[in-house]
Each structure stands twice: as C-alpha cells, then as structure tokens.
C-alpha positions as CSV (number, residue, x, y, z in Angstrom):
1,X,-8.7,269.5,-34.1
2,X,-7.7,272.2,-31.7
3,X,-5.7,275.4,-32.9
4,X,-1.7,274.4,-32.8
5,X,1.0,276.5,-34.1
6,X,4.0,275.6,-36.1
7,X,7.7,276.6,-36.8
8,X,6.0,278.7,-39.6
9,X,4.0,280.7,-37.3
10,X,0.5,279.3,-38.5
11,X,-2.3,278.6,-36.5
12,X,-3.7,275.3,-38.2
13,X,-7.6,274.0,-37.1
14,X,-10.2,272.2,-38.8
15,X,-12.3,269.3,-38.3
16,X,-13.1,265.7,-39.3
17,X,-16.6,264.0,-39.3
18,X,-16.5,260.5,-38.5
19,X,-19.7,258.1,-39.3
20,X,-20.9,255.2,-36.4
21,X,-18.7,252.9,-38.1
22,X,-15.4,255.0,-36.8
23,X,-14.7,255.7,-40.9
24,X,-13.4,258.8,-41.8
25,X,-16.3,260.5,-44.4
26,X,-15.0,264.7,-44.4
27,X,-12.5,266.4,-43.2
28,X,-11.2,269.9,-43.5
29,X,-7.9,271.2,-42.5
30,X,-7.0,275.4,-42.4
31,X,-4.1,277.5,-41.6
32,X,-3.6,281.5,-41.3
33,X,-1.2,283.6,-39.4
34,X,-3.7,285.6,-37.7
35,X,-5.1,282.7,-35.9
36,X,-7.5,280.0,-35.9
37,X,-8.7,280.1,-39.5
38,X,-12.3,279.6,-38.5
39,X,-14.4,278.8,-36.4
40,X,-16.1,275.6,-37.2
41,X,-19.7,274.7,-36.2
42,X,-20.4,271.1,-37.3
43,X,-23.9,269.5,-35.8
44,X,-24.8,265.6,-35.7
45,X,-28.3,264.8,-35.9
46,X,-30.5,261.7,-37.1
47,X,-32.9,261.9,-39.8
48,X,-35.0,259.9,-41.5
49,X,-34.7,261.6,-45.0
50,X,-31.9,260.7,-47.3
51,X,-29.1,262.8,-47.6
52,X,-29.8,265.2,-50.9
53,X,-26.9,263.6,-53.2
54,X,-29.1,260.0,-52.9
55,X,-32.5,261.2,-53.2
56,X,-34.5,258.1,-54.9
57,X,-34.9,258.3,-58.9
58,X,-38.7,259.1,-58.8
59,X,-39.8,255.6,-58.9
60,X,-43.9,256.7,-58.6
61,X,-43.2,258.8,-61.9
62,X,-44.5,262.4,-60.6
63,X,-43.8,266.1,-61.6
64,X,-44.0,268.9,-58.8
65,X,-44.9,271.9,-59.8
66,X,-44.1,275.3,-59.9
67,X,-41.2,274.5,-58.4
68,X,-40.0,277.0,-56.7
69,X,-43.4,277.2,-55.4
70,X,-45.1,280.3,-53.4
71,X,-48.2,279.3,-52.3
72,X,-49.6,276.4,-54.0
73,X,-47.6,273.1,-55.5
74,X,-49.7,270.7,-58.2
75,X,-48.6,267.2,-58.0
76,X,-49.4,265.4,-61.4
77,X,-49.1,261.4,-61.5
78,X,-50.0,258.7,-63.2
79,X,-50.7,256.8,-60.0
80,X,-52.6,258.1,-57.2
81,X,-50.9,259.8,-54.5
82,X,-52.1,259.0,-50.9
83,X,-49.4,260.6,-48.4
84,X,-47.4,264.1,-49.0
85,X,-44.9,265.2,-46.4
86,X,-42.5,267.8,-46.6
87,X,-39.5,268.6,-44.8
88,X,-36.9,271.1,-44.1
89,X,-33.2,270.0,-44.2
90,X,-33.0,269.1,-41.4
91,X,-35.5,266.6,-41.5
92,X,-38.2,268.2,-39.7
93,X,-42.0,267.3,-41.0
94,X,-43.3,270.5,-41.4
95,X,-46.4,269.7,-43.1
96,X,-48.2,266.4,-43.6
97,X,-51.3,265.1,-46.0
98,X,-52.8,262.2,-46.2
99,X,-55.7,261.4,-48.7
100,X,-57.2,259.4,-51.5
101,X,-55.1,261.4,-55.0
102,X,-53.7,264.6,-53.8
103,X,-53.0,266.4,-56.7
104,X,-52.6,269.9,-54.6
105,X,-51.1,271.2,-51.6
106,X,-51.3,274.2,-49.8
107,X,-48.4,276.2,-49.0
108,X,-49.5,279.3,-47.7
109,X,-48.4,278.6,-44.0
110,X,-44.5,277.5,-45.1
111,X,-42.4,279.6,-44.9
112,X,-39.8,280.5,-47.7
113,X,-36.7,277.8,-48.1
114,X,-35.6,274.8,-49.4
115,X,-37.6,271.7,-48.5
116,X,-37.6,267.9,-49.3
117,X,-41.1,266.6,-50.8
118,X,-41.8,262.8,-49.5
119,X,-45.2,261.1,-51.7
120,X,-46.4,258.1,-51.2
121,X,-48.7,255.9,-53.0
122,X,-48.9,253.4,-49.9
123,X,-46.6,250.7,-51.2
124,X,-43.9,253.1,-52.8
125,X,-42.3,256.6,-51.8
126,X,-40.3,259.0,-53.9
127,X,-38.5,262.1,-52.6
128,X,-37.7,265.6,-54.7
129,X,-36.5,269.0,-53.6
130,X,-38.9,271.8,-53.3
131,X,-37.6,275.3,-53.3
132,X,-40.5,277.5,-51.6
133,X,-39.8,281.5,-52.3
134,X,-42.5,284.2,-51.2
C-alpha cells in the first residue's frame, strides 16, 4: 500500500504478500499520526528449502548435536548418512559433504547464526534447524 491519510488525520501503510497463485497469504496494515508507520522492506526470493513451520518430521531418525553448535556438530543415526548440507535462511548452501556415514562435521569456517541442516541417506532427506554461536 502507499501512505494515505484520512479524516482522522492518520497516515495508514502496510503491505500484502501475495503467492504465484494471486492468493492473498500475509498482510499487515498500520496507522500513526506522525506519518507512515514504517517503512516496510519485504524481499521475494525462490528457495529450495522448506519454509521453517514445515520442516519434514525426521523421517531418517537422526539427532544433531550440540545444538547450538560452535565448532563441531556429531550426527548420530541409525542409518548411514551420505550427504550433509547446510543452509542459511535464505536458502544459501553454505557448506556441503558428501561421504560414506558422516557422523561429524566441521564448523569452524561458519559463521555464527541460525542454519537449516539438510542429510541425506541417498534415497531419503530430513531437514532440522541448527543454531551455530561462537
């Protein structure tokens, strides 16, 4: 929306995010006196990781941990893991392993933040949060 006034004397803005389909999926509406009530940044991008409120219900059956993690993060499984990617939010690959059972990776060159963890055992993938702190 752009600013508009009203017989009140409010400025009302805001925006609305609309999906491909033309469906309406969040808006947000404000109003102040002292003019626009903020100034909204909204960014569209494609991703190929799942938004976090539908991350996959662990179907390998893995625990991450320490978690958050600083320099290392253990991976233990019942099933070997072949492929490890992790990603910032905004779907980024910021590091990548592939291997016969990884049970380790190495962390030290990420930098502190919140990352989604994508494993693999080939045929099925599984995707958890990862909060790195240094």
């Amino acid at each position: 929306y752009h600013p508009s006034g009203n017989s009140q004397g409010f400025i009302q803005d805001g925006y609305q995010l609309i999906d491909p389909s033309g469906n309406l999926v969040a808006e947000e509406i404000g109003q102040d006196t002292l003019g626009p009530a903020s100034n909204y940044g909204l960014v569209a991008c494609q991703s190929s990781i799942s938004p976090p409120n539908v991350i996959d219900e662990n179907p390998l059956k893995f625990q991450i941990y320490p978690n958050p993690a600083n320099s290392q993060l253990f991976i233990k499984s019942s099933i070997e893991i072949t492929s490890a990617t992790l990603s910032n939010l905004l779907g980024q690959v910021v590091l990548s392993t592939i291997d016969d059972n990884i049970q380790k990776i190495d962390l030290s060159d990420v930098p502190s933040g919140n990352y989604l963890l994508t494993l693999s055992n080939g045929g099925k993938s599984s995707t958890q949060r990862v909060n790195i702190m240094k």
